[in-house]
MIFI-191592 format. One record per residue (C-alpha): x, y, z; residue number from 1. Coordinates in steps of 0.1 Angstrom, whole numbers, m for minus. Last residue first. Example, Ala and Ser with C-alpha at 12.3 -4.5 7.8 and 13.67 -1.06 7.14 Angstrom:
<pts>
     xx     yy     zz  num
    137    m11     71    2
    123    m45     78    1
</pts>
This chain:
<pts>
     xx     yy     zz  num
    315   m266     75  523
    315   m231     88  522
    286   m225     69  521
    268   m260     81  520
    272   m244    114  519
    258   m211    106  518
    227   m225     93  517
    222   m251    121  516
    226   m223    149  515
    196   m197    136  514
    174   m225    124  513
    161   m236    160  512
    162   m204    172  511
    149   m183    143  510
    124   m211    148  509
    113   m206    180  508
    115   m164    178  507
     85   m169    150  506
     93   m157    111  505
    125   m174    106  504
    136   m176     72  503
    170   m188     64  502
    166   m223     52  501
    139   m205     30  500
    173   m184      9  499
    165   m162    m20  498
    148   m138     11  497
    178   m138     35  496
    202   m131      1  495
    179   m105     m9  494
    200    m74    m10  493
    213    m39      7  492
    244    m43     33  491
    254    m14     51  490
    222     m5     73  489
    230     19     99  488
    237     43     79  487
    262     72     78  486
    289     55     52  485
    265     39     29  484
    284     38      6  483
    319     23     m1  482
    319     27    m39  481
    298     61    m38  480
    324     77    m17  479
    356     60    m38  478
    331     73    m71  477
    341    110    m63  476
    334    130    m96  475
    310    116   m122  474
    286     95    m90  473
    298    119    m66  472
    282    146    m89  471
    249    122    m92  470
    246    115    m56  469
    249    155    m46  468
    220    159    m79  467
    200    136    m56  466
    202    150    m27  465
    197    185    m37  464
    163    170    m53  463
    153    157    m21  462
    162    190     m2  461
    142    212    m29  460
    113    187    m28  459
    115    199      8  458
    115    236      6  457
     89    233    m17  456
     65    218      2  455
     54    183      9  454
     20    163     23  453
      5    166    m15  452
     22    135    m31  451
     58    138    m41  450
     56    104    m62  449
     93     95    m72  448
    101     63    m92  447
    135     51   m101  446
    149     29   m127  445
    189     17   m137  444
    170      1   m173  443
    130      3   m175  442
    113    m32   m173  441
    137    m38   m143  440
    122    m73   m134  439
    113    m62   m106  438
     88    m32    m97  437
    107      1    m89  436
    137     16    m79  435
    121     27    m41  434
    142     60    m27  433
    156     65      9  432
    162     94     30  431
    183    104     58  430
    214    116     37  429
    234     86     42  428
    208     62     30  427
    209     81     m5  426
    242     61     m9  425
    227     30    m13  424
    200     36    m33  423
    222     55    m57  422
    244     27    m63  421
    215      3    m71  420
    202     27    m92  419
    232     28   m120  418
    271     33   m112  417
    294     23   m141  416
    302     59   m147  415
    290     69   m181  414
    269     40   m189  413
    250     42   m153  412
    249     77   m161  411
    231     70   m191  410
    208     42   m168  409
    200     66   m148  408
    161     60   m152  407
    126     80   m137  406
     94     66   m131  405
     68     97   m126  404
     44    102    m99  403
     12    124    m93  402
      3    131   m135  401
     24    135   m159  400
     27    155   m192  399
     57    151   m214  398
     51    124   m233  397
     83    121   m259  396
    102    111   m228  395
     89     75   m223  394
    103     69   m193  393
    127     95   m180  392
    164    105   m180  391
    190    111   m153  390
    230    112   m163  389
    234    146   m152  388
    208    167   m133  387
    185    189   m148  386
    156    160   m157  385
    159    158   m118  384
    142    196   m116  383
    117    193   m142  382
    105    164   m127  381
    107    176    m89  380
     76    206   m101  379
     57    180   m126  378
     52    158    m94  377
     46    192    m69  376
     23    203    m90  375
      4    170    m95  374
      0    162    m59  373
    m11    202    m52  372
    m37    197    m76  371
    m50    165    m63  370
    m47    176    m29  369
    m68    209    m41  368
    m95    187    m53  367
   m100    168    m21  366
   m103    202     m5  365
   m132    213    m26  364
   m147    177    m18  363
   m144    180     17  362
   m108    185     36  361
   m123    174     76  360
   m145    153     59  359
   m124    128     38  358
    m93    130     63  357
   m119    116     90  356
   m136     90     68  355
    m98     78     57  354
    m84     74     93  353
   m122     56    108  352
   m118     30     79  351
    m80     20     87  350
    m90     19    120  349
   m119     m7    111  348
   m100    m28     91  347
   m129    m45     68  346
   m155    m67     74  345
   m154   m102     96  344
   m130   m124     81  343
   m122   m115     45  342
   m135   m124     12  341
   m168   m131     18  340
   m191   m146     m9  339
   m194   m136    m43  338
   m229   m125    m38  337
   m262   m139    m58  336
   m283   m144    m29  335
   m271   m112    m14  334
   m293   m107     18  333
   m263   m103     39  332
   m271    m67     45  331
   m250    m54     75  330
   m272    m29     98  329
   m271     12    104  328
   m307     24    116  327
   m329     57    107  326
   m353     39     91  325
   m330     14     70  324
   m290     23     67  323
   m269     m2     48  322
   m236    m17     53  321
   m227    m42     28  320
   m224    m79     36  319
   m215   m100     16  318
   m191    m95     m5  317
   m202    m80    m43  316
   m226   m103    m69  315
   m261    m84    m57  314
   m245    m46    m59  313
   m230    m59    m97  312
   m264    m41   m117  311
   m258     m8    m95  310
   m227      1   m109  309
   m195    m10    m80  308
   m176      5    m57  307
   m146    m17    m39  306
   m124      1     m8  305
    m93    m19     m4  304
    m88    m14     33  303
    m48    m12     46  302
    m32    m29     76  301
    m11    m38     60  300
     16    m46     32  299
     45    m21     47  298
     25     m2     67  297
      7     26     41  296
     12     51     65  295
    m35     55     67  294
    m45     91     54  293
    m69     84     22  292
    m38     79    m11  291
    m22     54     14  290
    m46     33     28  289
    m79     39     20  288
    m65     21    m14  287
    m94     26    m37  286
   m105     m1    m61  285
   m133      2    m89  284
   m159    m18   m108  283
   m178    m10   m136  282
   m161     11   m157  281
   m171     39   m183  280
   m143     66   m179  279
   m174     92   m170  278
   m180     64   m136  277
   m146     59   m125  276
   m141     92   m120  275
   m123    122   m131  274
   m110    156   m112  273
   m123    157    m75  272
    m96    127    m63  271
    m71    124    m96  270
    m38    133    m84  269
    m42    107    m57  268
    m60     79    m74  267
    m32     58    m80  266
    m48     26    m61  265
    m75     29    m88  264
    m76     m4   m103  263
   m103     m1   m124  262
   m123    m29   m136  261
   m145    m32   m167  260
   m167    m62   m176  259
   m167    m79   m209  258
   m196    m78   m230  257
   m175    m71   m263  256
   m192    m44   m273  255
   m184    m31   m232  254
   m145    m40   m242  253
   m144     m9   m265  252
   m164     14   m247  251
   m141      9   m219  250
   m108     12   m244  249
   m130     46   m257  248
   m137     58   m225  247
    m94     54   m214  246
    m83     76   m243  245
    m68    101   m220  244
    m44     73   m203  243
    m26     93   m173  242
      7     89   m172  241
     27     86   m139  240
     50     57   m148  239
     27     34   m129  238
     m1     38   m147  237
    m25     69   m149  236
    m47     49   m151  235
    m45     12   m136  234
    m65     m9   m162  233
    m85    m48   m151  232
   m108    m55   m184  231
   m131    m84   m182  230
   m143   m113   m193  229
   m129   m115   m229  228
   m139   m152   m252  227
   m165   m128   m267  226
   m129   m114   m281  225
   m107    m81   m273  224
    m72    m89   m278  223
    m67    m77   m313  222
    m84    m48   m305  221
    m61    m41   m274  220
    m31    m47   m298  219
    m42    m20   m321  218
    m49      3   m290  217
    m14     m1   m274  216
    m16      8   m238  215
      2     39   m232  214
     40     48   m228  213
     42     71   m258  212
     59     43   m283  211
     31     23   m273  210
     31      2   m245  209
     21    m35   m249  208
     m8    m52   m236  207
    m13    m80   m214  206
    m37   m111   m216  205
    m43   m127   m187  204
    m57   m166   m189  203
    m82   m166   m160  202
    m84   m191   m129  201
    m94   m167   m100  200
    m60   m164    m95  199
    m47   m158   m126  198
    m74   m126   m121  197
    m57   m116    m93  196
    m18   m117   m107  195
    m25   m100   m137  194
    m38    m68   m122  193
    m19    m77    m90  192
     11    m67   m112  191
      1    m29   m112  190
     m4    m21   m143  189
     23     m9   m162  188
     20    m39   m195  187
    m17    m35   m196  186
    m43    m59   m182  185
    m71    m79   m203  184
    m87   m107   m192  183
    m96   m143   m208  182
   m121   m170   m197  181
   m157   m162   m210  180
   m166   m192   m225  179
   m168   m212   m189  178
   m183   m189   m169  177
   m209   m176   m198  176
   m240   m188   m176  175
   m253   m155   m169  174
   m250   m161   m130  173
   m218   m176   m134  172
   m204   m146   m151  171
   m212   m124   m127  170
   m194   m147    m98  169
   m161   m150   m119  168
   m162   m111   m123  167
   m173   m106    m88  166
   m145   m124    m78  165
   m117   m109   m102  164
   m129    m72    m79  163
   m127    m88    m47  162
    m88   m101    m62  161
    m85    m64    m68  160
    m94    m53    m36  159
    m70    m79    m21  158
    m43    m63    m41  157
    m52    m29    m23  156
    m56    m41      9  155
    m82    m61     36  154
   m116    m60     13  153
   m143    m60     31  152
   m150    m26     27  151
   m181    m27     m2  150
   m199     m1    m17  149
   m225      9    m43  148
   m233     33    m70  147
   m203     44    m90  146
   m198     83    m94  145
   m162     71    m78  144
   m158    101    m57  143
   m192    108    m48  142
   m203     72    m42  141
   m170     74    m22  140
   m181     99      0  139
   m216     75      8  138
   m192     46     11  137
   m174     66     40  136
   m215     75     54  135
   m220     39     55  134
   m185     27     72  133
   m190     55     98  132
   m225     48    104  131
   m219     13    111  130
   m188     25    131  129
   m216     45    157  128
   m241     20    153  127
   m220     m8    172  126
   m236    m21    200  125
   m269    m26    181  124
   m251    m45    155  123
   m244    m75    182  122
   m208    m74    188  121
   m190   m101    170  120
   m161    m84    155  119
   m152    m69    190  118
   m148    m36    197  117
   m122    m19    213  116
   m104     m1    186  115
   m123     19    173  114
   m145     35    210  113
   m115     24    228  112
    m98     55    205  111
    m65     47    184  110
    m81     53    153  109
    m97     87    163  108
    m62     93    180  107
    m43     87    148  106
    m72    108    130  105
    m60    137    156  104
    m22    130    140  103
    m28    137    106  102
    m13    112     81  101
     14    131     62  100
     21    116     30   99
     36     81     18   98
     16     73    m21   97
     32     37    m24   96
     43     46    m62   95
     74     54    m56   94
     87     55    m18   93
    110     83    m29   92
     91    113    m16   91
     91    101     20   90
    108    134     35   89
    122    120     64   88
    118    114    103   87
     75    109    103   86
     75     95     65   85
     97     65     76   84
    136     57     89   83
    144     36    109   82
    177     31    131   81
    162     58    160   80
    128     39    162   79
    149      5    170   78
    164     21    198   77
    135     35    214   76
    121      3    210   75
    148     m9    235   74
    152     16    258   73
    112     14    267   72
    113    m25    270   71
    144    m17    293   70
    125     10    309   69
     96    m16    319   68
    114    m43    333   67
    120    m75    311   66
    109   m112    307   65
    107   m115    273   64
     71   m139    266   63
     74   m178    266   62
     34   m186    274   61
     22   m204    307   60
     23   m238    303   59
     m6   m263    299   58
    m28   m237    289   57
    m65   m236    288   56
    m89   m240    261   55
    m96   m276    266   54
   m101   m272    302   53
   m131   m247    294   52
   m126   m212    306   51
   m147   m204    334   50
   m120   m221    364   49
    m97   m190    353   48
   m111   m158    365   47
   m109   m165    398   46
   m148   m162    404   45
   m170   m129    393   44
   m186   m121    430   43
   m168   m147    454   42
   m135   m139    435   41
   m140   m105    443   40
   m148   m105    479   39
   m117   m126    479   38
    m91    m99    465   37
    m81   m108    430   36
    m44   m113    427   35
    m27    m79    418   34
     m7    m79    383   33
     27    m67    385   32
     40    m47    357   31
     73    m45    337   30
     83    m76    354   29
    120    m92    359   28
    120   m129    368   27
    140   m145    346   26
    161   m118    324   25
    148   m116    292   24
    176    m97    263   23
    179   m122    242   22
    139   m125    235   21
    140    m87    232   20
    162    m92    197   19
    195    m75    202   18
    202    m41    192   17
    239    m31    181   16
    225      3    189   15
    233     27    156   14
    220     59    153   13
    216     79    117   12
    243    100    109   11
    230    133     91   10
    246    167     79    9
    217    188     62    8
    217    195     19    7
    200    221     10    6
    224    250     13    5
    252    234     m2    4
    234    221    m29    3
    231    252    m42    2
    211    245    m76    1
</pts>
């Protein structure tokens, strides 16, 4: 490869930005209010003597006092020290699925008509999202070949806790709640596949990769027991390989009469291709984030779209959407039901996002993303297998599907630099890369999902960079040893995060923390 034609000079901006509480000036206004003229207050009141004392203030609230353009100035600022799948190409986020979110579906989301109504509207006001949220689950009745739907869910992980709750709540309809206390999960799941169901109070069981990468059969027999309540599989996993034999682990755990879950947050190289349904589970969760249009947000706001067989439609949250004589409504007549999981139902912006990238591609179209998703994966494979000191998981299975989880750890054997080197250096080419799920279950790792949102020209860039980072890695390690040089961030770790004493989510206690920390440091 020419990597001198690929590769782009960058310096990323650096403000030394203060936080916009330190930069209030008493008195300054970005807007003026007008006081209520008198006809006004005769008509409607002042506004204030309606709300009960009880609810009022006794102060008014300690907001940054600040002039328009300096608010302007200053998150202008902050945008030009980030970096995110609108400045870079976002292949490196792993298995969070970044692609190009449409800007019109932005606008749909953005609309009064979303994002103006209130959760307790009266369902008469609201028809028009109804029908959105009942035609979505009608697409994903298509996609999954399930048979009902529920949006409650507020994420992916919280999809798959829905999921451990309608397990728990099935179970305690049959009686069998107390004998059937064990699930299954395989090793490169995603960990709220374990996580959920611990939740809910279940021992987890996880299996083993075999020496191709997939979930060891032998040891899933060996597992499977009357004591087993339910299966909870990510396919393809996490290391981008899809598990062919999937039925017959379904078929398996349905002798059994366990329920079977799907976690089907990777679903982007398989929209149009399989479904939930022909693999033979029960339950399945979508990410609408993510893999459906919504920037994935770093933890929110996301929808974890649940479909379910017919026999689970009682046990799911209540309510579901349904439509009866030509009228959208939320069905709470689920006398066996889980209960809610969420406050109200669903992330209505998140819903509006994935309904409009669902129609305006169709199902032919949600094929081709699939298509191009897994081109464009096996396309950047073959090119980082080419560059020195880069391996992958499980080589002997050559075959994957929209991500794959890469490893340097021969170059980090070669050179003394591994991931953590790269990571940091990669900064100062406008990009970024995720390693991949701690602990390091694969030595020096890295995963790369290309999605469908990027074209060849790009993966070339990416892949440029990378081989760059690899050659300075064997031939100029003074420039990866003092890396990043063109960032704005120069120190990568968790020393915050390792450290409560140091966490400070509201402005009042990074204040009151802020100054005790640092004086007991220089103590």
């Amino acid at each position: 490869m020419d990597m001198t034609s690929k590769l782009r000079r960058f310096h990323q901006a650096r403000w030394d930005e203060p936080i916009i509480f330190e930069l209030t000036e008493p008195s300054q206004r970005g807007v003026l209010i007008p006081e209520a003229e008198d006809h006004v207050k005769a008509s409607v009141g002042d506004g204030l003597s309606a709300i009960p004392p009880s609810m009022r203030r006794g102060e008014a609230p300690d907001l940054p006092e600040m002039g328009q353009p300096q608010v302007l100035r200053h998150f202008n600022h902050l945008a030009q020290e980030n970096l995110g799948v609108d400045y870079n190409i976002d292949i490196g986020q792993g298995t969070c699925t970044m692609k190009y979110s449409p800007k019109i579906n932005e606008a749909f989301a953005a609309s009064p008509k979303t994002a103006d109504i209130h959760p307790c509207q009266d369902e008469t006001t609201i028809q028009g999202a109804l029908e959105i949220m009942y035609r979505l689950g009608e697409c994903f009745r298509e996609i999954s070949g399930l048979d009902c739907v529920s949006l409650q869910p507020g994420g992916g992980s919280h999809g798959a806790l829905a999921m451990a709750t309608v397990v728990r709540a099935y179970f305690r309809d049959k009686g069998e709640e107390d004998r059937r206390d064990e699930v299954i999960t395989t090793f490169f799941s995603h960990p709220a596949d374990a996580a959920t169901p611990i939740v809910k109070g279940y021992k987890v069981i996880i299996l083993p990769p075999d020496e191709e990468g997939l979930p060891d059969m032998a040891a899933f027999k060996a597992a499977l027991s009357e004591r087993t309540a339910a299966i909870f599989f990510t396919n393809p996993e996490d290391t981008g390989i899809f598990n062919s034999r999937i039925a017959e682990f379904t078929r398996l755990a349905k002798e059994v009469g366990a329920l079977c879950c799907y976690d089907q947050a990777n679903a982007n190289g398989l929209l149009g291709i399989t479904r939930a349904k022909e693999a033979g589970f029960d339950l399945s969760f979508f990410n609408l984030h993510k893999t459906f249009s919504s920037p994935h947000g770093c933890g929110g706001p996301a929808t974890g779209l649940v479909a379910a067989r017919e026999n689970l439609r009682s046990y799911l949250p209540a309510p579901l959407v349904v439509r009866r004589e030509g009228r959208y409504s939320l069905d709470w007549d689920l006398p066996k039901s889980c209960g809610k999981i969420k406050s109200f139902y669903g992330t209505l912006p998140v819903i509006v996002r994935a309904y409009a990238w669902i129609m305006s591609l169709g199902a032919e179209g949600l094929a081709e993303v699939s298509r191009v998703a897994i081109l464009n994966n096996n396309y950047v494979m073959k090119k980082l297998l080419a560059i020195r000191g880069c391996s992958i998981s499980f080589p002997d299975h050559g075959a994957r599907i929209e991500q794959a989880r890469y490893s340097w750890q021969t170059m980090k054997e070669e050179t003394g630099f591994g991931t953590g080197d790269v990571q940091r250096r990669i900064a100062d080419f406008g990009t970024h890369y995720w390693s991949s799920h701690e602990p390091w279950v694969i030595p020096e790792p890295f995963t790369i999902e290309p999605s469908e949102s990027y074209s060849r020209a790009d993966l070339d860039e990416y892949c440029a960079i990378l081989e760059r980072i690899a050659w300075e890695c064997y031939n100029d390690p003074e420039t990866i040893h003092h890396a990043p040089h063109n960032s704005t961030v120069h120190h990568i770790d968790h020393d915050v995060l390792d450290d409560p004493e140091r966490w400070a989510i509201t402005w009042r206690a990074y204040r009151r923390k802020y100054s005790g920390y640092f004086k007991r440091k220089e103590r």
